[in-house]
Each structure stands twice: as structure tokens, then as C-alpha cells.
TITORKOL-791118 format. One record per residue (C-alpha): z negated, x, y. Coordinates in steps of 0.5 Angstrom, whole numbers, plus 500, padded with zeros to 3 digits. Layout:
% residues N
ZXY ...
***
This chain:
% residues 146
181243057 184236057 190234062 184229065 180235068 182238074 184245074 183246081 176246081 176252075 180256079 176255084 170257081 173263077 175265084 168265087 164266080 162273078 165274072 159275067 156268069 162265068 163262062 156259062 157255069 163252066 161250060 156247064 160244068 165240064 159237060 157234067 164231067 165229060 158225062 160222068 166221066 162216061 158213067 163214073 169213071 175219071 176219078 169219081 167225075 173229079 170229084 164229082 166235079 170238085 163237089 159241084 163247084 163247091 156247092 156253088 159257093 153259097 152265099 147269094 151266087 157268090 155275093 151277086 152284084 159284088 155288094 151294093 144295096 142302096 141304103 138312105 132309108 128314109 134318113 135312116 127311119 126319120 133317125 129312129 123317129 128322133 132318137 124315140 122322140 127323144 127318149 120318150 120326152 127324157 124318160 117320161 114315168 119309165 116310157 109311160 109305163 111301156 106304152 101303156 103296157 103296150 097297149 095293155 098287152 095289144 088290147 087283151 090279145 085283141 079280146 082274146 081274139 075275138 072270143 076264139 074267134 067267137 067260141 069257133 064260128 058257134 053255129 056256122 050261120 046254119 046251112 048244113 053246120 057240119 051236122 050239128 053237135 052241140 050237147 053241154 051238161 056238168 051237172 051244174 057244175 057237180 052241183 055247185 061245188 058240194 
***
């Protein structure tokens, strides 16, 4: 590196970067700022530079390969189920009455559903359904509530 270029970034980035990838980024870096430093100028190119690399620092680079992801899953899962178990056998009344509201709530949201889907596909079965208009009167309606 010249004595124009800022080392604070590179240490910066060597701080944050894993380390197989280094190389390859500030290789990247330095001829962004070898062109900025043509277009800007050499103050705005540190800058620039400086930005560029704090841009780098988010999360998922900098965290890449550093923090294992292999958890037990199923240990963790079959956990769950026995915690359930148990709490539904200690607290019969309270767990019956969830579980029913469960279902309860699962089945109206079905219905429901089911009539939107019935009330939107009113006539589709026809070959040209996007011609046919559908008239409805409310004189029952007036009429029943005199």
C-alpha cells in the first residue's frame, strides 16, 4: 500500500473479515479506491474507501463461519413434547378448555373460508365468466323492515 491510503480501514476490515476472504475483498477494495481516487480526487476516495468497508460489517459477512449451527434438534423437539405431556396432564380443566378453543377458532376460520371461497367462484364454471353480471334487488329487504 501507498502512504495515500488509509490503513485504519484495512485494519478495520481485517478485524471484521474472516480470514479466507480477506485478500479477495481488499484486493477489491484498493482498486475501487485507486479509481476514485482518478474520478474523486484522494480525500473523497478515503472516504469512499472508509464507507465501503463499513458497509461490510454486517451482520451475516461478519459472523460467516465464526458461530457453529448444529444444534440437537431432535432432542430439543422431543424436550417440547414432554414438557406438553406434562403440562396438559397437570392442568386438565385449563388445557381442555385451550384445546378446545383451539379448535373452535381453527374450525370457524375454516368455514369462513370456505363460504369466500364460495361467494368469489359464483359463476366461474361458465365459459365466458368474465361477462356475466350479477343483479341483486333490495326491495325485500325495504319491504321486511317496515
Amino acid at each position: 500500500m501507498s502512504n495515500d491510503k488509509p490503513h485504519i480501514a484495512f485494519r478495520i476490515l481485517k478485524g471484521f473479515c474472516p480470514e479466507h476472504l480477506y485478500e479477495e475483498i481488499e484486493g477489491d477494495l484498493i482498486q475501487k479506491f485507486e479509481r476514485d481516487v482518478k474520478l474523486f480526487g484522494v480525500k473523497k476516495a478515503k472516504r469512499r474507501l472508509l464507507w465501503n468497508v463499513i458497509r461490510f460489517c454486517r451482520p451475516g459477512i461478519v459472523l460467516r463461519n465464526k458461530i457453529s449451527t448444529s444444534f440437537n434438534q431432535s432432542a430439543m423437539i422431543s424436550n417440547y413434547f414432554k414438557i406438553t405431556v406434562r403440562s396438559l396432564l397437570k392442568r386438565k380443566t385449563y388445557s381442555l378448555i385451550n384445546v378446545f378453543g383451539l379448535a373452535m377458532g381453527m374450525a370457524v376460520c375454516l368455514v369462513i373460508s370456505k363460504y369466500v371461497m364460495y361467494e368469489s367462484s359464483y359463476d366461474t364454471f361458465h365459459a365466458k365468466a368474465n361477462k356475466i353480471y350479477r343483479v341483486v334487488s333490495s326491495l325485500l329487504y325495504r319491504w321486511a323492515y317496515r
